[in-house]
ChimeraX commands (.cxc) that place a marker at each C-alpha (Angstrom):
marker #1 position -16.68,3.34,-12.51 radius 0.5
marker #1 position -13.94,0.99,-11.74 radius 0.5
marker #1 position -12.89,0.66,-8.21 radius 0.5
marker #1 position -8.95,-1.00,-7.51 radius 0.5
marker #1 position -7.59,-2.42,-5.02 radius 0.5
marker #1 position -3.90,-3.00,-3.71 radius 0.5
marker #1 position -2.67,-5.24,-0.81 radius 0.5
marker #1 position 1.17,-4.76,-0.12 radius 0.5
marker #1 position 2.65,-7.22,2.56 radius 0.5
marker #1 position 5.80,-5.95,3.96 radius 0.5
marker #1 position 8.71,-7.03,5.93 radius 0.5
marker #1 position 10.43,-3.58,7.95 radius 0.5
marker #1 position 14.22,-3.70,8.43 radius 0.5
marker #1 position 15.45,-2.55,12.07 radius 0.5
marker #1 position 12.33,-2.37,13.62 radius 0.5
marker #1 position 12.39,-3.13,17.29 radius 0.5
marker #1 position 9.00,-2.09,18.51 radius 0.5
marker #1 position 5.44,-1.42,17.38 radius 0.5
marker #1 position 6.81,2.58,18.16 radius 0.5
marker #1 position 9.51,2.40,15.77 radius 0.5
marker #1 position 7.22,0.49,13.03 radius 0.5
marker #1 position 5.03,3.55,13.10 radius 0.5
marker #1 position 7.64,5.70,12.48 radius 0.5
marker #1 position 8.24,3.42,9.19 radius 0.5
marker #1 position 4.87,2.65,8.22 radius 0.5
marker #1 position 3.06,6.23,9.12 radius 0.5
marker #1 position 5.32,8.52,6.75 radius 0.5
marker #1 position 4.83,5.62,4.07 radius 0.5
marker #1 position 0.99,5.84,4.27 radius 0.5
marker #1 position 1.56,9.78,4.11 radius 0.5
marker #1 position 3.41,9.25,1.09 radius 0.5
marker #1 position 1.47,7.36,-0.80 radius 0.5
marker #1 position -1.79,9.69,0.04 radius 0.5
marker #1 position 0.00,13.11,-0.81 radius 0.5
marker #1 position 1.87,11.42,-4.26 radius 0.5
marker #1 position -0.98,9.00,-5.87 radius 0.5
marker #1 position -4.21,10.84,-4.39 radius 0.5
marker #1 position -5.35,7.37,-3.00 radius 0.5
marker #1 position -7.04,6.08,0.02 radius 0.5
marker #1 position -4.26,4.38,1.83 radius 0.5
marker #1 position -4.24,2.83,5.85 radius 0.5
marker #1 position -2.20,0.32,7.61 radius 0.5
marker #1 position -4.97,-2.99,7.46 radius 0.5
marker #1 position -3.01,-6.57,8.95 radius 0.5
marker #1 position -0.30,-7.55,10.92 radius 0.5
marker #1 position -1.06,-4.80,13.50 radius 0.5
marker #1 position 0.31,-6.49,16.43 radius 0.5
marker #1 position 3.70,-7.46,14.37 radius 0.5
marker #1 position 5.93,-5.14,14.89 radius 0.5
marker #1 position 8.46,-6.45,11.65 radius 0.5
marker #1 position 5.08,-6.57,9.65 radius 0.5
marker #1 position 2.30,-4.78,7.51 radius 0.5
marker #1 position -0.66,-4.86,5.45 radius 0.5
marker #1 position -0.81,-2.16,3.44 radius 0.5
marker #1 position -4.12,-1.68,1.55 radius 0.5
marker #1 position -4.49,1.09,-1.11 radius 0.5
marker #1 position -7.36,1.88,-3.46 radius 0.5
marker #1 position -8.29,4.27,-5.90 radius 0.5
marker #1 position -11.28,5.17,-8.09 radius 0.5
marker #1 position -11.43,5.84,-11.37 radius 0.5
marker #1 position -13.53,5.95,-14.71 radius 0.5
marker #1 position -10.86,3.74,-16.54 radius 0.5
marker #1 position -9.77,0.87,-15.57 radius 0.5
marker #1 position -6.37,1.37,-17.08 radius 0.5
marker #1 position -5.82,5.00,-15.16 radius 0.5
marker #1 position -6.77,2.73,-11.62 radius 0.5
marker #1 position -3.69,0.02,-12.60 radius 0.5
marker #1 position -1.21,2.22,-13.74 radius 0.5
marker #1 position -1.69,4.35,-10.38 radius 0.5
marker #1 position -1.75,1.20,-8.52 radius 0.5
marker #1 position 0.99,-0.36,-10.12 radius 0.5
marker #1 position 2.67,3.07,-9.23 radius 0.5
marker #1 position 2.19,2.90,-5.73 radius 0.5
marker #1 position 3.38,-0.65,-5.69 radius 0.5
marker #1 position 6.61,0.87,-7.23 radius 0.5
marker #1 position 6.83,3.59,-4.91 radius 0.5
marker #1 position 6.60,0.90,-1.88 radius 0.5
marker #1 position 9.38,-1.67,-3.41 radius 0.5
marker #1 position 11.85,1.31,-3.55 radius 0.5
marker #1 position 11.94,2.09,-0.13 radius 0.5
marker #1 position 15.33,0.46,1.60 radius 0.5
marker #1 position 14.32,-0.01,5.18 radius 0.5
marker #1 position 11.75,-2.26,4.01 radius 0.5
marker #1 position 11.21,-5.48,1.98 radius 0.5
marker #1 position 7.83,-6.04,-0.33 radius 0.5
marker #1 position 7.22,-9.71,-0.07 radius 0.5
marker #1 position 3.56,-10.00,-1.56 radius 0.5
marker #1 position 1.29,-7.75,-3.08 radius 0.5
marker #1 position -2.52,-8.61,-4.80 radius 0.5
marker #1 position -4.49,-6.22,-7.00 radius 0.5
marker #1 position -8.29,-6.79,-7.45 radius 0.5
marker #1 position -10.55,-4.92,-9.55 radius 0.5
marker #1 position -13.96,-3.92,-9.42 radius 0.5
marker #1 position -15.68,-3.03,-12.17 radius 0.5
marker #1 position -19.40,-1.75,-13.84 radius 0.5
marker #1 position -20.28,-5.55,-14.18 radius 0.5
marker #1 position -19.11,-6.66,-10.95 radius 0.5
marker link #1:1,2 radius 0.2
marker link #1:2,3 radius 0.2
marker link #1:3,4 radius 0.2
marker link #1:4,5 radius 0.2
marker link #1:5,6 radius 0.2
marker link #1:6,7 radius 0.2
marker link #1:7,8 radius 0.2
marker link #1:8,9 radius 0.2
marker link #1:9,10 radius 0.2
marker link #1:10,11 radius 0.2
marker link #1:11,12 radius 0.2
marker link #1:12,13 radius 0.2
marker link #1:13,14 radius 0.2
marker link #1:14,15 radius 0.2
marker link #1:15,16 radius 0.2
marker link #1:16,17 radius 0.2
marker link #1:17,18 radius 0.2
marker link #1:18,19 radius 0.2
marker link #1:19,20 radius 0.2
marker link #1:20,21 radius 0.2
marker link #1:21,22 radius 0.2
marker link #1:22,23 radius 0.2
marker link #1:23,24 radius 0.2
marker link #1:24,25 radius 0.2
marker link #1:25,26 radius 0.2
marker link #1:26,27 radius 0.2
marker link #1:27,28 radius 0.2
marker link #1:28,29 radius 0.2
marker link #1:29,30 radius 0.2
marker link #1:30,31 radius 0.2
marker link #1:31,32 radius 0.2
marker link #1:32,33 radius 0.2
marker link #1:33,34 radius 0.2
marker link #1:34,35 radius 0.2
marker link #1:35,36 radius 0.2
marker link #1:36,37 radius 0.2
marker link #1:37,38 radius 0.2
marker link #1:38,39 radius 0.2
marker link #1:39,40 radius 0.2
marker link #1:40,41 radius 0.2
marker link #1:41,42 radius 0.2
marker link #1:42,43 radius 0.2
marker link #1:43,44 radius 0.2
marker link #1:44,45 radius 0.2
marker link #1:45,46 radius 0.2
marker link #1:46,47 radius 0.2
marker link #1:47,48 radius 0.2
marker link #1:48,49 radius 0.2
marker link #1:49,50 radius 0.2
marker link #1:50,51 radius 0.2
marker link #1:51,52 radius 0.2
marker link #1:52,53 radius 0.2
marker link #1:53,54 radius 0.2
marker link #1:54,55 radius 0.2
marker link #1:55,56 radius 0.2
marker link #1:56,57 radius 0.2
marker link #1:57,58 radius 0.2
marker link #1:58,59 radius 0.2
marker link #1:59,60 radius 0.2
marker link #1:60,61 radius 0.2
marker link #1:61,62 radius 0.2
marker link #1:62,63 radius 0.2
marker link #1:63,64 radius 0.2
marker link #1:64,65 radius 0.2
marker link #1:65,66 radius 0.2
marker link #1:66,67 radius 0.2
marker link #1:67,68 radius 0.2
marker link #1:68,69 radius 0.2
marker link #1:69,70 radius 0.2
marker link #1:70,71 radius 0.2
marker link #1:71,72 radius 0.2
marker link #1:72,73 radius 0.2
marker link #1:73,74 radius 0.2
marker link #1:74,75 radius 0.2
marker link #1:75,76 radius 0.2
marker link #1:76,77 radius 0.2
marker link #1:77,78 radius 0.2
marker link #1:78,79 radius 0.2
marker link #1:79,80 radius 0.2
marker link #1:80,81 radius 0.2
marker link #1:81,82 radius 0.2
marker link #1:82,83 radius 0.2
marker link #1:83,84 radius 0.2
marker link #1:84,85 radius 0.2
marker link #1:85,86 radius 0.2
marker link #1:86,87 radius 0.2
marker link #1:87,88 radius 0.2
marker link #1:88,89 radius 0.2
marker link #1:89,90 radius 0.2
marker link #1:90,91 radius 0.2
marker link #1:91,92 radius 0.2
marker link #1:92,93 radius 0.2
marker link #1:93,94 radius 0.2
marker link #1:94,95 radius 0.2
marker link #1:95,96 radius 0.2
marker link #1:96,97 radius 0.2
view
């Protein structure tokens, strides 16, 4: 079993309150769930209201299939507009580890 995991640091556009962020951030999460079939939630910068942690992980029993859908969600993230990806960091767990 290999386990993944995907921090995405973002930087929202024209977000003036912690309200409006979750109406940028919430339909994201939603997105990600529905499209990659990954465990997805909103984990840093909570009290920031220009920015998020994203974390996303996803299970597998090849390591290959948990990158490629990570590196997929990673995608999916840098091609929204009203935000800006400045970091991201993949770990992997594996049957060793």
């Amino acid at each position: 079993m290999y386990v993944g995991a995907l921090e995405l640091d973002v930087l929202l556009g024209d977000v003036q309150s912690l309200k409006q962020k979750r109406a940028v951030v919430r339909p994201l999460v939603s997105e990600l769930r529905r499209r990659f079939d990954v465990a997805v939630a909103e984990v840093g910068g909570n009290d920031l209201y220009r920015r998020a942690v994203i974390g996303v992980s996803a299970v597998s029993g090849e390591a290959g299939q948990v990158r490629e859908v990570l590196e997929a969600c990673e995608r999916a993230v840098a091609g929204h507009p009203e935000l800006e990806l400045l970091s991201t960091r993949q770990r992997m767990l594996g049957p060793q580890d």
